[in-house]
C-alpha positions as CSV (number, residue, x, y, z in Angstrom):
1,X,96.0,72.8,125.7
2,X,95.0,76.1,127.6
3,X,97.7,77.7,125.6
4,X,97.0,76.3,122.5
5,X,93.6,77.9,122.9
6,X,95.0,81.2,123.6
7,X,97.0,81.5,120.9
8,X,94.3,80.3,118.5
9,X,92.3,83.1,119.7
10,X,94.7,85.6,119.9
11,X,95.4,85.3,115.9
12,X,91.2,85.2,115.5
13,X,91.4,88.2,117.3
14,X,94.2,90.1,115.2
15,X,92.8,88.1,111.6
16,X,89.3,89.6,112.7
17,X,90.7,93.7,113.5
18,X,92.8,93.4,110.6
19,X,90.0,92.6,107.8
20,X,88.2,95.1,109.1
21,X,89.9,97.9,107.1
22,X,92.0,100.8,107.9
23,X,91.6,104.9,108.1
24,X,93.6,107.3,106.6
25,X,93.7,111.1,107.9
26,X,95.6,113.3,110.3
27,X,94.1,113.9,113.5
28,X,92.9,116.6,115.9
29,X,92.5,119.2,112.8
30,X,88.2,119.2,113.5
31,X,86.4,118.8,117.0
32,X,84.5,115.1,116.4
33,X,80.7,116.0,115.0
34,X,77.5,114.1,115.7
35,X,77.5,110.6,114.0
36,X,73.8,110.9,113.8
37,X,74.4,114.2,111.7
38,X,76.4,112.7,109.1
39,X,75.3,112.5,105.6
40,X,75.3,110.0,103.0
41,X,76.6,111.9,99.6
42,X,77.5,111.1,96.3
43,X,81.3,113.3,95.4
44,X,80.4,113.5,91.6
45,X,77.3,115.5,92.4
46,X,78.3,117.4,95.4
47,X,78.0,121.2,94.5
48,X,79.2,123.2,97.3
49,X,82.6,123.6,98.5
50,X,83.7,120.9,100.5
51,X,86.9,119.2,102.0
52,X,88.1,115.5,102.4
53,X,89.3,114.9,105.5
54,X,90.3,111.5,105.1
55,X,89.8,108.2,103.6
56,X,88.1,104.7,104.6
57,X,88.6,100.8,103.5
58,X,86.2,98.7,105.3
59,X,84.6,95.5,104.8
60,X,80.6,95.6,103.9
61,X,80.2,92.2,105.0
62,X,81.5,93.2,109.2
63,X,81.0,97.1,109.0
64,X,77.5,98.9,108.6
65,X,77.4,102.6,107.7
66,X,76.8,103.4,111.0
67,X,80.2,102.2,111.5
68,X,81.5,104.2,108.9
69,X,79.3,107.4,110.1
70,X,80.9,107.2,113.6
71,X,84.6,106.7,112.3
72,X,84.0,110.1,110.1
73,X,82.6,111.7,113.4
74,X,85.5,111.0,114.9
75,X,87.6,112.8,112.6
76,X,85.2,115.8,112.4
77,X,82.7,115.0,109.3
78,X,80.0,116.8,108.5
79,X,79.7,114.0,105.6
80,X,80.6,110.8,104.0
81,X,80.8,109.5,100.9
82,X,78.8,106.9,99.2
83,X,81.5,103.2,99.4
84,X,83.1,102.6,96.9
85,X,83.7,99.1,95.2
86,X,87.3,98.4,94.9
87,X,88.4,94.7,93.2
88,X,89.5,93.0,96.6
89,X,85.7,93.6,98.0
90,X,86.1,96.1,100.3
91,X,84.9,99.6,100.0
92,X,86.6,103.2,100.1
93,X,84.7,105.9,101.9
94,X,85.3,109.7,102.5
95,X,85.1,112.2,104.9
96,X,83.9,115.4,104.0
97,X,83.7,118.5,105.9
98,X,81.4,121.5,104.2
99,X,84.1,124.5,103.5
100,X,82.4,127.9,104.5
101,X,80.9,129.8,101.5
């Protein structure tokens, strides 16, 4: 029975990381920045240069955007995109570093 329990929660576990949604970009290029720093911008009216670092599919239901603020920290953000509605209910995100004038 002890087993049977384990295993049950082990797949919870991995059903529960996995729905969570994944990130896309190559590490180490940018020193992580302040989450707390990161803004919240729209790409179609962005007008300074800027760079996307990398991309992020998460679900709005277990992920806040403080979640998503930290994971483009990580990576080096100075911003992130508003989500993004895609058909199977998740959202797509970007990091976005400001390019020097």
């Amino acid at each position: 029975m002890k087993t049977n329990f384990k295993l049950l929660s082990a797949a919870c576990v991995a059903v529960v990381m996995t729905s969570c949604g994944g990130m896309n970009y190559s590490p180490g290029k940018y020193a992580p920045s302040n989450p707390e720093k990161i803004e919240v911008v729209s790409l179609e009216q962005l007008q300074r240069p800027y760079e996307i670092l990398g991309e992020y599919t998460g679900n709005p239901v277990l992920q806040s955007m403080r979640d998503w603020k930290q994971k483009a920290a990580e990576m080096g953000a100075d911003a992130v995109s508003i989500p993004e509605m895609l058909p199977n209910r998740y959202v797509k995100l970007y990091a976005i570093k400001w390019k020097e004038a």
